[in-house]
C-alpha positions in Angstrom: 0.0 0.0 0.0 1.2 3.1 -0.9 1.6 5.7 2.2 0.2 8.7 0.1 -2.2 9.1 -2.1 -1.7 9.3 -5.8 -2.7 12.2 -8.1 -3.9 11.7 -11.6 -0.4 12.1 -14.2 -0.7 15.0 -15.5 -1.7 15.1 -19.8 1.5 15.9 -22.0 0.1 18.7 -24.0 -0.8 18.0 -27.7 2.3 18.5 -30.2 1.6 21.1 -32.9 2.4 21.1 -36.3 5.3 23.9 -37.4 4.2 25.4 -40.1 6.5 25.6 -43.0 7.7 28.6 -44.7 6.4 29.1 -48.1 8.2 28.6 -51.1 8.6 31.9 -53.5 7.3 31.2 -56.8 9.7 31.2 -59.9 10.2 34.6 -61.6 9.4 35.9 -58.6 11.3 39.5 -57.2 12.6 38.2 -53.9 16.5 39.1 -53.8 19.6 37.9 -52.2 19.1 40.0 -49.1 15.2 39.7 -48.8 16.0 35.7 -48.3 18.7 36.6 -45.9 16.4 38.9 -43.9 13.8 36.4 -43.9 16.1 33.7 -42.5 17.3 35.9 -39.8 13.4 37.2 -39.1 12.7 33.1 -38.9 15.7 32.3 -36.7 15.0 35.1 -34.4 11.8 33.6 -34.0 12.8 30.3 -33.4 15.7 31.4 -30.7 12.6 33.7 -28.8 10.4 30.9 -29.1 13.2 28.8 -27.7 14.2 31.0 -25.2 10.5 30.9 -23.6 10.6 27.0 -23.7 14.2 26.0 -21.6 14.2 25.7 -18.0 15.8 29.0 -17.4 13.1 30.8 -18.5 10.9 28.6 -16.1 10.5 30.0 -12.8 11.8 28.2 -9.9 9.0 27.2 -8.0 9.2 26.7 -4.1 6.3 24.7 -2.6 5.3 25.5 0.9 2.0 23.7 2.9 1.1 26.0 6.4 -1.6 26.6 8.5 -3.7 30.0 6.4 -7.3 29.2 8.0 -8.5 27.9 11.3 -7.6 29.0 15.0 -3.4 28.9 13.8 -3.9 31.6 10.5 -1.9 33.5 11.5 0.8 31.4 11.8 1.0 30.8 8.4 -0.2 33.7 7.0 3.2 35.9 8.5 5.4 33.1 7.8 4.4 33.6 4.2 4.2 37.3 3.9 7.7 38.2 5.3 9.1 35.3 2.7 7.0 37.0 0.0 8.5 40.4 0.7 12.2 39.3 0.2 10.9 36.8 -3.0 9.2 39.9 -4.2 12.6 42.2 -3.9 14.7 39.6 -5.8 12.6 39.0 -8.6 11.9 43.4 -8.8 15.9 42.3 -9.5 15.8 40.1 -12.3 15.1 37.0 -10.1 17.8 34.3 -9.6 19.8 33.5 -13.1 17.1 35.4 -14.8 14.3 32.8 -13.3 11.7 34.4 -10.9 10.8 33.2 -7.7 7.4 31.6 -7.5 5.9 31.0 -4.2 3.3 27.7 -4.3 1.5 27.9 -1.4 -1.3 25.7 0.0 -4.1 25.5 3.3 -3.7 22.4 5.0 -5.1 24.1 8.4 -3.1 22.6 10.6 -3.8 19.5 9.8 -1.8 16.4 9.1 -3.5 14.6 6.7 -4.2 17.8 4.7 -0.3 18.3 5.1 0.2 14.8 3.5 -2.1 15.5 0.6 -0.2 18.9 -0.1 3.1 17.4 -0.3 2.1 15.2 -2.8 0.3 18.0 -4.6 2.9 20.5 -4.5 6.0 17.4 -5.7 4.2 15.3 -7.9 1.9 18.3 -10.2 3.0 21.5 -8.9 6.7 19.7 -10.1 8.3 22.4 -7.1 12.3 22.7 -6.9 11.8 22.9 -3.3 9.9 22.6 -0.2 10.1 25.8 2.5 8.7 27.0 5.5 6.1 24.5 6.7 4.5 25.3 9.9 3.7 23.1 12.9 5.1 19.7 14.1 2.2 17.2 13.6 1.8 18.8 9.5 5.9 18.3 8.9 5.7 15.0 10.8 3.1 14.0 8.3 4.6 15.0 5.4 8.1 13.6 5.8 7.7 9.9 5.2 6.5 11.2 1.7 9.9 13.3 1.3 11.7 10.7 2.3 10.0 8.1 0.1 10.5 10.1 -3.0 14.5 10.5 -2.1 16.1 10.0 -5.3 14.7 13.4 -6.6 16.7 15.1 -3.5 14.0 17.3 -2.5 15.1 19.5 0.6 13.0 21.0 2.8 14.1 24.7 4.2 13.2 27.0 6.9 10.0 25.2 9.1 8.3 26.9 11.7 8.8 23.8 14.5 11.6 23.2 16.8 10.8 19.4 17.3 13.2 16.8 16.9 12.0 14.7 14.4 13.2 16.5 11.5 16.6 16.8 13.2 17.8 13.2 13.3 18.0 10.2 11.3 16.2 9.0 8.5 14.8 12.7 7.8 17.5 15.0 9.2 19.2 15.0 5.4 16.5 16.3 3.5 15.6 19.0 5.8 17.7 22.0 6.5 16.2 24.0 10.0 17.7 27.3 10.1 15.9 27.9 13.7 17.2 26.4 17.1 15.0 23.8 18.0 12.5 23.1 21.2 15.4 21.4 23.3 17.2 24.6 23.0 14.4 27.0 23.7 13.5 24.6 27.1 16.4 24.5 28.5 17.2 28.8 28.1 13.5 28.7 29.8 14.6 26.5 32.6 18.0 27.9 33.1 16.3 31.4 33.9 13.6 29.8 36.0 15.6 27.6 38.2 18.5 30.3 38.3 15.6 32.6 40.0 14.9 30.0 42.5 11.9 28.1 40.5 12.0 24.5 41.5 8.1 23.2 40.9 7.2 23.3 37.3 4.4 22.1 35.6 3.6 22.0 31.7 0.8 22.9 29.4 0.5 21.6 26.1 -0.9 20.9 22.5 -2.1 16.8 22.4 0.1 16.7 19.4 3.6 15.8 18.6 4.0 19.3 18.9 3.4 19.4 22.9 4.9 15.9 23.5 8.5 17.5 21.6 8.2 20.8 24.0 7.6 18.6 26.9 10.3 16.5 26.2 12.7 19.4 26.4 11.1 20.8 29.7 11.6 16.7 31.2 15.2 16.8 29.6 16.3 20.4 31.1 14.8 19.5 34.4 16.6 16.0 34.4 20.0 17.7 33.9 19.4 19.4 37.4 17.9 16.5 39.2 14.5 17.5 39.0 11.1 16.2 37.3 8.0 17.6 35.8 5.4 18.5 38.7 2.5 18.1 36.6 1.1 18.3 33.3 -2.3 19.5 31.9 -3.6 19.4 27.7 -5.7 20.7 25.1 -6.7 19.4 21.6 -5.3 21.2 18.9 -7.2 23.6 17.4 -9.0 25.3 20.4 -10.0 28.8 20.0 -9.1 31.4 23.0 -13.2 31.1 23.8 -12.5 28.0 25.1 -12.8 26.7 29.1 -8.9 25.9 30.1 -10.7 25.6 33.6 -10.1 21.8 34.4 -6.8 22.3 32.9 -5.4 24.9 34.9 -6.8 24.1 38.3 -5.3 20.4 37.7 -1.8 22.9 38.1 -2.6 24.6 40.4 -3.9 21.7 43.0 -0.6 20.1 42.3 1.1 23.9 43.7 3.1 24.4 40.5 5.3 27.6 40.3 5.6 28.2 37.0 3.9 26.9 33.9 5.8 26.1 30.8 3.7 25.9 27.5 4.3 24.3 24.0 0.4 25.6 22.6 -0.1 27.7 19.8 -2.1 31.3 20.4 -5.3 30.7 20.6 -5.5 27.7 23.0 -2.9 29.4 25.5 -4.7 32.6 25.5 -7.5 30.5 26.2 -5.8 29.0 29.1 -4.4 32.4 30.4 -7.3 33.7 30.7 -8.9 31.0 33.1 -5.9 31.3 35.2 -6.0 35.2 35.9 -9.9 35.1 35.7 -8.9 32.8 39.1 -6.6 34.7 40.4 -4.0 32.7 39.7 -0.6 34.7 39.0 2.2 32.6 38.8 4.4 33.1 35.7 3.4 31.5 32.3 6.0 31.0 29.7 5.9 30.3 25.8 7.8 28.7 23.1 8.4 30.5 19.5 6.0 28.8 17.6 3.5 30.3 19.6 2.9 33.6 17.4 4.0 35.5 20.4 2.2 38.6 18.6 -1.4 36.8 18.1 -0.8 36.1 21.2 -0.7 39.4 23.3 -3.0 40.8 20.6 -6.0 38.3 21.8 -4.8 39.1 25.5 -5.2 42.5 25.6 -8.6 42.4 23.5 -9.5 40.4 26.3 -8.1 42.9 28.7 -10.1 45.7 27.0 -13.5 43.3 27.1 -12.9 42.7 31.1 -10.9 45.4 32.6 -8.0 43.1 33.5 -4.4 42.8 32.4 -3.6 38.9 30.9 -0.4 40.2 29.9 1.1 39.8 33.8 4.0 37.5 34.3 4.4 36.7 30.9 7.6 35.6 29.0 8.5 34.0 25.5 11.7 32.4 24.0 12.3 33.7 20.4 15.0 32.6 18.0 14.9 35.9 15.8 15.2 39.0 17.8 12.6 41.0 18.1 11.2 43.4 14.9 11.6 46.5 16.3 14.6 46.0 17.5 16.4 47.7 14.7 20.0 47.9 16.1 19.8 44.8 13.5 20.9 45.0 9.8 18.2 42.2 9.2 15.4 43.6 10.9 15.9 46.7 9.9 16.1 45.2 6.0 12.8 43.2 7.3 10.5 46.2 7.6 11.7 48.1 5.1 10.6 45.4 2.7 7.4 45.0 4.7 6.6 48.0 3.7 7.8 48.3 -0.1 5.8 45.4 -1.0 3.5 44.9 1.5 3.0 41.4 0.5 -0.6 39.2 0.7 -2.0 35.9 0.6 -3.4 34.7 -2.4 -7.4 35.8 -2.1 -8.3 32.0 -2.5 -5.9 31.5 1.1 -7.1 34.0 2.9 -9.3 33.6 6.0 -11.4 36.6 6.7 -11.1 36.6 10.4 -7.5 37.0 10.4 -5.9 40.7 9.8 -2.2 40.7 9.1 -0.1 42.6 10.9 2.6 45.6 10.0 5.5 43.3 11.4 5.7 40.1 13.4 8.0 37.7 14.7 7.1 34.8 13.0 7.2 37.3 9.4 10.9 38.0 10.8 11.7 34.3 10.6 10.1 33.9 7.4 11.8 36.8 5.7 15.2 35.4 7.1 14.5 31.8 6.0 13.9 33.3 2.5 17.4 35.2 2.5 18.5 31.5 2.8 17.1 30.0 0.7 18.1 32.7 -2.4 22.2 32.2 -1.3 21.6 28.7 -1.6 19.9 29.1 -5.1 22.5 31.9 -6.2 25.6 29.6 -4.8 24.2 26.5 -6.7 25.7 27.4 -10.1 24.7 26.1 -13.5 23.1 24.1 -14.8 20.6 24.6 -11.2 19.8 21.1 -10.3 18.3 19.8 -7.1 21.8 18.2 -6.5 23.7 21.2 -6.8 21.3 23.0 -4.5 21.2 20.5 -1.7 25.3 21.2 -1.7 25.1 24.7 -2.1 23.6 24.4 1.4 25.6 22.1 2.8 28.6 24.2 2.0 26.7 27.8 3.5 29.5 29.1 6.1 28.9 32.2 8.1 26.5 33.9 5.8 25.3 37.4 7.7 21.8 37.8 7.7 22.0 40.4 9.3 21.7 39.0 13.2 23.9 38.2 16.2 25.4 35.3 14.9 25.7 34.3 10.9 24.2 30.6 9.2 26.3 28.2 8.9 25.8 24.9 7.8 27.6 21.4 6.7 26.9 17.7 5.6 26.4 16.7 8.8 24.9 19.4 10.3 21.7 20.6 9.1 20.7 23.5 11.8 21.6 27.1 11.1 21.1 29.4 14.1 21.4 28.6 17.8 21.1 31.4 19.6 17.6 32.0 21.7 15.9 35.2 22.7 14.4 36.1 26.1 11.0 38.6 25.8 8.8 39.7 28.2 5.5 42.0 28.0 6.7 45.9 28.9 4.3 48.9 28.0 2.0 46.3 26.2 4.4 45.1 23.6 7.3 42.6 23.2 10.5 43.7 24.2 13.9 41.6 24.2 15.7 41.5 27.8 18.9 40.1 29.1 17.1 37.9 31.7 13.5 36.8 33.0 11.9 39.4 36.1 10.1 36.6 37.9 10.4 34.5 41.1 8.3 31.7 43.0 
């Protein structure tokens, strides 16, 4: 049985008849250099026609499956708008080799199966050159048994919004290239501020997804290397909107006197959860992960806030792994918004979901954007003739390329993870702002 579904081949289109030139009749007035004209008119034709024809007139088509409806829209949404606004500069440049950049996106919601189907889509019909900037753990987990099964093309995969694990080791670590630190990283920065400030009972809220079981994982592993264990744990299906009752969820915490709650959610089900637990009176400090959509986030927060006449936004933190895009002490950030604003990039209207308004600047558009920078080396470094191949070594062999942050990308065979370094934010004057450490204690 095969483990994706098949799409129907795709029709080779009819071959037309060349019509042949027509042969002047005897007697008649066409000269030397009338025939010599016409030849050249004829192979002018013929090279134009040509020209339109070979792959390098083609555009290089980058597939990308993400979340554009549904409770995580937004997720996808800025992922593919600050990608867009880089693609869009570069092709306003004559593209890459004289090929434009063409983005191929597709809604799979969130959803694995969806995720599956759109892999297959977007490899087998859409015939991309590449896969880029998935979003979510339980989608890319989905999809990468049908990466993997379709090897011999050497596919990569470039830039995904998850920090899991599963993508970073063996079988699938070699077709994807994550240019983001992962989960394990982003826990243990968490748990180094946390137990540094004298936090010793910690308890975990998360996704009932791959997704929550990789961030929980981390928490159990930085907790283990200082001889300590998860206090208790409390979940939510994926897809929950921040309407929803996190009541059982977060008194199960607080019965079992946690200190600090660690989350691996996206937006909407967290700001759900907030919500029950400062409606309660319940104050302890509540930290995020990236993928989170720190800026959905604190937007639905302080609607909330508005709604209720109460600040949600109390003893809140967030690991990053770009730094924050306002922060424009940053040659990439600052580059970021000014794009942003030059081509003030959109979904496709048939992606769109009408609940969701984008915003000026995020932090998951940041990572997008950057991912997209790499993405163009890699396809500028490749050389001729541009094969999948060349591509796949172009990346390998990326060393210290400056996008623009604290540290530069770096890459090799056997390493397949560009950036390490994580960012500490916390909620000041009712935005995000980057700080050296975490202002909390038990």
């Amino acid at each position: 049985m095969p483990i994706f579904p098949r799409l129907p081949r795709r029709l080779s289109p009819p071959r037309l008849p060349v019509p042949r030139a027509a042969t002047p009749a005897a007697g008649s007035p066409t000269s030397r250099g009338a025939r010599l004209a016409l030849s050249a008119a004829l192979l002018a034709g013929l090279s134009a026609a040509g020209a339109q024809s070979t792959p390098r007139a083609a555009p290089i088509k980058i597939g990308m499956s993400a979340a554009f409806t549904g409770a995580s829209a937004g997720l996808g949404t800025e992922y593919y708008r600050g990608a867009k606004a880089y693609f869009d500069e570069v092709n306003a440049g004559g593209g890459v080799g004289g090929r434009r950049l063409q983005l191929v996106a597709l809604d799979d919601a969130y959803q694995p199966t969806q995720a599956v189907t759109n892999t297959v889509q977007l490899i087998e019909r859409e015939k991309v050159f590449a896969l880029f900037n998935y979003v979510g753990t339980p989608t890319l987990t989905a999809a990468l048994p049908v990466l993997k099964s379709l090897g011999t093309q050497q596919i990569s995969l470039i830039g995904n919004l998850t920090g899991a694990q599963v993508q970073r080791t063996l079988p699938y670590s070699s077709d994807v290239f994550n240019i983001r630190p992962s989960y394990r990283e982003e826990m243990e920065a968490q748990v180094e501020q946390l137990w540094a400030a004298g936090f010793r009972k910690f308890g975990v809220f998360y996704q009932l997804d791959a997704y929550g079981r990789s961030g929980t994982d981390a928490v159990a592993r930085a907790l283990a290397k200082r001889g300590a264990r998860i206090t208790a744990e409390a979940t939510y299906r994926r897809g929950a909107t921040a309407d929803a009752d996190m009541g059982a969820a977060m008194r199960h915490l607080r019965e079992a006197d946690v200190e600090v709650v660690l989350c691996t959610g996206a937006y909407q089900g967290v700001a759900a959860f907030i919500r029950s637990a400062r409606d309660a009176s319940w104050g302890v400090p509540i930290t995020n992960l990236s993928f989170v959509s720190a800026d959905n986030l604190l937007e639905l927060l302080q609607a909330s806030g508005r709604q209720r006449g109460r600040d949600y936004t109390q003893a809140l933190f967030n690991t990053q792994v770009v730094p924050s895009y306002a922060d424009t002490r940053y040659a990439g950030v600052r580059e970021y918004r000014q794009l942003m604003d030059k081509w003030k990039p959109q979904l496709p209207a048939t992606l769109r979901d009408k609940t969701y308004k984008p915003a000026a600047y995020s932090f998951v558009g940041l990572e997008g954007f950057l991912n997209a920078k790499v993405i163009v080396h890699a396809l500028r470094a490749s050389g001729s003739p541009l094969t999948q191949a060349r591509f796949r070594s172009a990346l390998e062999r990326t060393s210290k390329l400056d996008l623009g942050l604290a540290e530069p990308v770096s890459f090799s065979r056997d390493r397949h993870q560009g950036l390490q370094q994580v960012y500490l934010t916390a909620v000041k004057g009712g935005r995000w702002v980057t700080v050296d450490r975490w202002n909390a204690a038990p």
